[in-house]
Wavefront OBJ file of the C-alpha trace (Angstrom):
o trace
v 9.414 -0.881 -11.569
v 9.659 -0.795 -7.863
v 9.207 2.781 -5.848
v 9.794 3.950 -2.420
v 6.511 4.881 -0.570
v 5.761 8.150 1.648
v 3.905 7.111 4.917
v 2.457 8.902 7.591
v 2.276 7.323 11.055
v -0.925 8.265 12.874
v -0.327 6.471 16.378
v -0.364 3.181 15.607
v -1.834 3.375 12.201
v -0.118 4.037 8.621
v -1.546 5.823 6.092
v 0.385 4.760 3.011
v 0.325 7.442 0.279
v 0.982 7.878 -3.263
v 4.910 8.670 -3.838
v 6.671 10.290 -6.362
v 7.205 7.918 -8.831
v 9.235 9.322 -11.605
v 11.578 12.612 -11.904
v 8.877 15.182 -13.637
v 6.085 13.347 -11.488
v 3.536 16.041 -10.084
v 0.337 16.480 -8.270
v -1.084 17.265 -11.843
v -0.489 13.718 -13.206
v -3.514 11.511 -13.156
v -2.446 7.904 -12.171
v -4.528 4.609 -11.835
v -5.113 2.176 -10.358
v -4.474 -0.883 -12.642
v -4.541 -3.674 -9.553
v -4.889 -4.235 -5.913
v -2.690 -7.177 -4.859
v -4.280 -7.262 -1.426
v -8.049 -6.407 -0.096
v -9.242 -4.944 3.381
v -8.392 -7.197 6.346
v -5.541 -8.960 4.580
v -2.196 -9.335 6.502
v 0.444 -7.720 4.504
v 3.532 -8.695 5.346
v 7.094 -6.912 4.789
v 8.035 -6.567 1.390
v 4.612 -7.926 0.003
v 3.612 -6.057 -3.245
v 0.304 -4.087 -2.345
v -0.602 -2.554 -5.916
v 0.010 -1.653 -9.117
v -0.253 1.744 -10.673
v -0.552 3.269 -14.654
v 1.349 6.216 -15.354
v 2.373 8.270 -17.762
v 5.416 6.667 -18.356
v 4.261 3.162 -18.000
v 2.940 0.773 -14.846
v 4.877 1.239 -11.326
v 4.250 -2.009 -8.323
v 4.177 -0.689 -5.032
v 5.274 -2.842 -2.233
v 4.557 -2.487 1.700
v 6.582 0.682 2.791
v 9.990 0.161 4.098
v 8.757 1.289 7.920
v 6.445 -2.065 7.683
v 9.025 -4.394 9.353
v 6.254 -6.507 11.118
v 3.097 -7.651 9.538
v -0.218 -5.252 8.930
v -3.619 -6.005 8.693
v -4.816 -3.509 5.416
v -7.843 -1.406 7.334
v -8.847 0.551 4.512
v -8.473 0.857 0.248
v -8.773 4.960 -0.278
v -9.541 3.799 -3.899
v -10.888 1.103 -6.109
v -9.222 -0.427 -9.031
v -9.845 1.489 -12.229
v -9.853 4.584 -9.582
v -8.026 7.871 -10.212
v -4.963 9.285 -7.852
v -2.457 11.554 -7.872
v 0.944 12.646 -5.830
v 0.324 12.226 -2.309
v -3.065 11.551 -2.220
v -3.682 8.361 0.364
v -3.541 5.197 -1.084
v -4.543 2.557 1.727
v -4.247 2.414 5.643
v -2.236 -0.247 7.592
v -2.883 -1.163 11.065
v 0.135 -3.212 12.812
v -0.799 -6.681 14.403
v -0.364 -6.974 17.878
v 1.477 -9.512 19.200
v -1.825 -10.984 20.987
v -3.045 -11.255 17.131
v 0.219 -13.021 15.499
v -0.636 -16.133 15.837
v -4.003 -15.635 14.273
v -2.076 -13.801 11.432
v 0.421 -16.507 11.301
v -2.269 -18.831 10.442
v -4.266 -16.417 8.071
v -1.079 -16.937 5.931
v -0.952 -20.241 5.990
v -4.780 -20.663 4.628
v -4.235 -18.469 1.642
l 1 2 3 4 5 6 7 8 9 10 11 12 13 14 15 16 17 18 19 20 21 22 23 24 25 26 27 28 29 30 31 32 33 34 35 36 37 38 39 40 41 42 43 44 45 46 47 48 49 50 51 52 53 54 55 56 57 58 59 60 61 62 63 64 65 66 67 68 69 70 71 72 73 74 75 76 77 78 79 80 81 82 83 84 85 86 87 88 89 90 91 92 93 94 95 96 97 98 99 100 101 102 103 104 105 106 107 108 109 110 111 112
């Protein structure tokens, strides 16, 4: 299952955090995380799937917010896989690429 994400823009920087994911989802729900689909200092581009979550009611993919229409570089993981989260707590931090860095990105892609 897909989800929508809650984001925070600080300046430039997006702190992605954990949405809620079902109806009866709270902050008392233990989730985690079951797979990262990218690492720090990967591009992540619109629409890429970023990670994968176990919940109580079963496993949840969450792709790049909505609000990421250009590509991000992923500056930080706020927790490992096998690592406990819950409602709102921050999942990872996303920096935008400048256009100076694009065509560095551009080619990033093309390696992996």
């Amino acid at each position: 299952m897909g989800a929508m994400i809650g984001v925070v823009s600080e300046m430039e920087t997006k702190v992605v955090r954990v949405p809620k994911l079902f109806p009866t989802h709270t902050a008392r729900e233990v989730l985690i995380i079951e797979k990262w689909h990218v690492q720090e200092g990967d591009i992540l581009q619109p629409g890429t799937l970023m990670v994968s979550l176990e919940t109580p009611p079963g496993f949840f993919d969450i792709p790049a917010p909505p609000t990421v229409s250009i590509p991000h570089r992923v500056a930080h993981l706020h927790v490992t896989e096998g690592g406990e989260i819950r409602l709102n707590d921050p999942l990872v931090t996303l920096e935008p690429i400048h256009e100076s860095e694009e065509p560095l990105a551009r080619s990033f892609q093309r390696c992996i």
